[in-house]
C-alpha positions as CSV (number, residue, x, y, z in Angstrom):
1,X,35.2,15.7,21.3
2,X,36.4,12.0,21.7
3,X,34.1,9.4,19.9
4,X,32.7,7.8,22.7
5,X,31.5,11.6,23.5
6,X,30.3,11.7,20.2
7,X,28.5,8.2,19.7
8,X,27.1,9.0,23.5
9,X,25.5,12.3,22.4
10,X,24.0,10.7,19.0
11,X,22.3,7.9,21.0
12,X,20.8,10.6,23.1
13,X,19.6,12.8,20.7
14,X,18.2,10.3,18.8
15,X,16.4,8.5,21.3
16,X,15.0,12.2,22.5
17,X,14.0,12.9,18.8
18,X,12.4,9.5,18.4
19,X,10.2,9.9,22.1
20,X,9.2,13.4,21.2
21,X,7.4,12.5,17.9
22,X,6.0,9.0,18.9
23,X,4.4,6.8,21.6
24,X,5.8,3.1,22.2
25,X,3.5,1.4,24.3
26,X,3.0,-2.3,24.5
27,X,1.6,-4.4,21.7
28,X,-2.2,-5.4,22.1
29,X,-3.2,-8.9,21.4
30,X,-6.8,-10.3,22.3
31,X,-7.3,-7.1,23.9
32,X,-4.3,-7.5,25.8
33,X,-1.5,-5.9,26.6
34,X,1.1,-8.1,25.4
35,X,4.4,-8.0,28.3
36,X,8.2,-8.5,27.3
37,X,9.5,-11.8,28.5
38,X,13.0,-11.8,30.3
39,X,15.5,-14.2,29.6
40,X,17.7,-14.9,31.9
41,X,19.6,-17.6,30.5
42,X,22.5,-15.8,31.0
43,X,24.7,-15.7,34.2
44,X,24.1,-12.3,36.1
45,X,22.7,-10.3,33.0
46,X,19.2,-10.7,32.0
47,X,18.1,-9.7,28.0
48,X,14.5,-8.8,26.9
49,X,13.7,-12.0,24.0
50,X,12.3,-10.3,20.9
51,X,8.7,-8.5,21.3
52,X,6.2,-6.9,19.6
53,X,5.5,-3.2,20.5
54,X,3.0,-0.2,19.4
55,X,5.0,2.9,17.6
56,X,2.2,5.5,16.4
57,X,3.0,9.0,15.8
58,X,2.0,11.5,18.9
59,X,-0.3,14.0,16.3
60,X,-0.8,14.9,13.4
61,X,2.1,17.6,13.1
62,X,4.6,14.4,14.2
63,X,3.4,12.9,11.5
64,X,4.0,15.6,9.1
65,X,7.4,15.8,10.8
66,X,8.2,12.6,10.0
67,X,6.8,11.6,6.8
68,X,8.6,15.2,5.6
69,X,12.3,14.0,6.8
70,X,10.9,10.6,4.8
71,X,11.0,12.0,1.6
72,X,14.3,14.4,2.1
C-alpha cells in the first residue's frame, strides 16, 4: 500500500469513527443556530472562516466508548 493509499484510508476511518460516536451540529447562540460564513477572498476557491460548532456524544455507550479510549 503506497502512502497516499494509506493517509487516504486513515482520514476515512477516522472521520467514520468520529461520525459514529458523535453529532456535530451547528453552534446555538441566542437560540440560534449559528451558520458558517464563506470567505471567498480567494480567487476560484472559497474557505469556511473559523466557527463554532456543537460535538456531543450520540449515547451514553459513545460516551463510555470514548472516555474508555481517553484513559488507554
Amino acid at each position: 500500500m503506497s502512502g497516499l493509499h494509506l493517509a487516504d484510508a486513515s482520514v476515512w476511518l477516522l472521520s467514520a469513527m468520529t461520525l459514529a460516536v458523535f453529532n456535530i451540529t451547528k453552534a446555538v447562540g441566542d437560540d440560534v443556530e449559528i451558520t458558517p460564513e464563506v470567505d471567498n477572498s480567494s480567487i476560484g476557491v472559497s474557505h469556511l472562516k473559523p466557527f463554532k460548532c456543537s460535538i456531543l456524544p450520540r449515547s451514553a455507550n459513545a460516551l463510555e466508548l470514548i472516555q474508555q479510549d481517553v484513559q488507554c
